[in-house]
N, C-alpha and C positions, 0 to 999 in steps of 0.2 A: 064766133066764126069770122066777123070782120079784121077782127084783128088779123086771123090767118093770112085772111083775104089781102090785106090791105101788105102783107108781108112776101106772100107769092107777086101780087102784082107790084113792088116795089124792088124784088127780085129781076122778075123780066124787066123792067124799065130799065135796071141798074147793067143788065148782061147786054142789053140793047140798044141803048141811048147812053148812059153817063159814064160808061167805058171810052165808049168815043169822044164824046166832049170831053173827060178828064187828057184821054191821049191826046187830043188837037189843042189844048188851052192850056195843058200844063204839060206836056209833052212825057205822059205819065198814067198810067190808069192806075197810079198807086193811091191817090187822093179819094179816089172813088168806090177802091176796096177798105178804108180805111172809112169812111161816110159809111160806108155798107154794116161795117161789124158791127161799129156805134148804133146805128139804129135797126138791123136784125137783132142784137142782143136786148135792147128794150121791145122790140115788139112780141119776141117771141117771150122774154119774160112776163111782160103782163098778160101774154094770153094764159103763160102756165100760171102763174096767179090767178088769175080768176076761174080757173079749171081745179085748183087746190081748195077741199075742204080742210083740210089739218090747220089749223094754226100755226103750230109748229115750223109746217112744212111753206108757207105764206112767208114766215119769218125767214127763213130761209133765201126765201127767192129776194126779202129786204136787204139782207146781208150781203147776198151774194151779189146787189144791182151797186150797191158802195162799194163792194170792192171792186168792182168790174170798174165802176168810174174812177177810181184813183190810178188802179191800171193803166188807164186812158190816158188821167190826165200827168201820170209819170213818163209816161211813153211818148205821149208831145212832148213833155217838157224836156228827159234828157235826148230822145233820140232827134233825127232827122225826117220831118215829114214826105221823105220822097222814098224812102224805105220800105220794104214789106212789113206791117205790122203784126209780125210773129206774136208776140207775146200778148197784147190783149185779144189776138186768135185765138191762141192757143187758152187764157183762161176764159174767153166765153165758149168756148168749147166746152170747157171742163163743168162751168157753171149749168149751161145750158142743158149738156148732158145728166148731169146729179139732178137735175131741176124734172128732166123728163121721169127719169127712171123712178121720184118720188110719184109723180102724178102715174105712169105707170102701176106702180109697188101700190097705192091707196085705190088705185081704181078696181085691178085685179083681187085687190085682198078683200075691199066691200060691195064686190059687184058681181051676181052672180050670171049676168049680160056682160059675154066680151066682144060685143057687138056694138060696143058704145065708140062714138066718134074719138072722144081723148085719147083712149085706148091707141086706135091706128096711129093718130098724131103724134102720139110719144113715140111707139117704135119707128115712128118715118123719123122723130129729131135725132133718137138714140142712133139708128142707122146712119144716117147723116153726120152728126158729130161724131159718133165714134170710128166713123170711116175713113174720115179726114183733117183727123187730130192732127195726126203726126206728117201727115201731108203741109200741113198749114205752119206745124214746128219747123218742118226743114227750109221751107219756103225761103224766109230770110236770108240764106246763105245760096241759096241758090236759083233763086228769082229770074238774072240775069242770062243762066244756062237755060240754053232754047231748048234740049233736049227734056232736060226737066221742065219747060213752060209748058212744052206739049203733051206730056205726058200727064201733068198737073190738072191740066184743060182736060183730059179725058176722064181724069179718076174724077175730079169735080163735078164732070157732068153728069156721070153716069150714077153716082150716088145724090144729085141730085134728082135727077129724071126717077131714082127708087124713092125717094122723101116724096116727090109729090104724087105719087103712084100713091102711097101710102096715106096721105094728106088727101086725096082725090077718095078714096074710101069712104074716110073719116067724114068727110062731107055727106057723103051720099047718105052714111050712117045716122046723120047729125038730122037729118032731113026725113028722115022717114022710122029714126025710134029715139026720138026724145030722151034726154036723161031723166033718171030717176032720184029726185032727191035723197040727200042722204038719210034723211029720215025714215024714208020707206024702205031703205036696204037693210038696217038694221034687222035683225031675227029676234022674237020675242023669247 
């Protein structure tokens, strides 16, 4: 849960403080949604790593954090840092979301408590990511169009304010029933 934790509150800090320092110092809050992805995509992956028993599915989240990084660092390297970075949005989206929906798929499939905190937290990421996939695809091309900024701003938040809604659960959940090792969910 600190990892959550540390990912909500680095969240706010980023919508409330380094928006604006990015706007004032670099005259851009593109630097700061761009810092943002990089590090929601690692936080949120090792929380779903450490929330995943499969091995398989642990591999997974290995694989997926390498390609997310070349992503990265192909996207500095040919683009322009003051661009909207569509494309490693758009695959941590992708990553993020198959990352959730396994932690999902394993929890549902060996848990016969769907009252367990991961539970909510995948469907607030699944909701989240899958909400504003293609929000985030069109983004690049239309950044600079105010109409779309505002409207951008609405869809983001409001599928936000649903993830933590959902996240806010998942805590309370996290707090008052414990998970149960995998060991004990198995059926004899």
């Amino acid at each position: 849960m600190w990892l959550l934790a540390i990912y909500l509150f680095y969240s706010i800090l980023t919508d409330l403080v380094l928006n604006k320092l990015s706007l004032k110092y670099f005259q851009s809050e593109i630097y700061s949604y761009r810092l943002f992805t990089i590090i929601e995509f690692f936080l949120l992956s090792i929380y779903l790593f450490k929330e995943l028993i499969s091995s398989n599915y642990r591999t997974f989240i290995k694989i997926s954090s390498l390609i997310f990084s070349l992503f990265v660092i192909f996207d500095i390297a040919t683009g322009t840092l003051n661009e909207f970075d569509s494309i490693p949005t758009g695959v941590e989206s992708i990553l993020i979301l198959s990352s959730s929906v396994l932690l999902l798929y394993e929890r549902i499939i060996k848990n016969e408590d769907y009252n367990v905190s991961s539970i909510w937290i995948s469907i607030g990421l699944v909701l989240f990511f899958s909400g504003t996939f293609f929000l985030f695809i069109l983004s690049e091309s239309n950044f600079n169009n105010s109409g779309f900024s505002k409207t951008y701003s609405y869809i983001l938040a409001s599928f936000k304010i649903i993830s933590y809604c959902l996240f806010s659960v998942g805590m309370i959940f996290e707090n008052k029933l414990p998970f149960k090792p995998y060991t004990q969910l198995q059926k004899a």
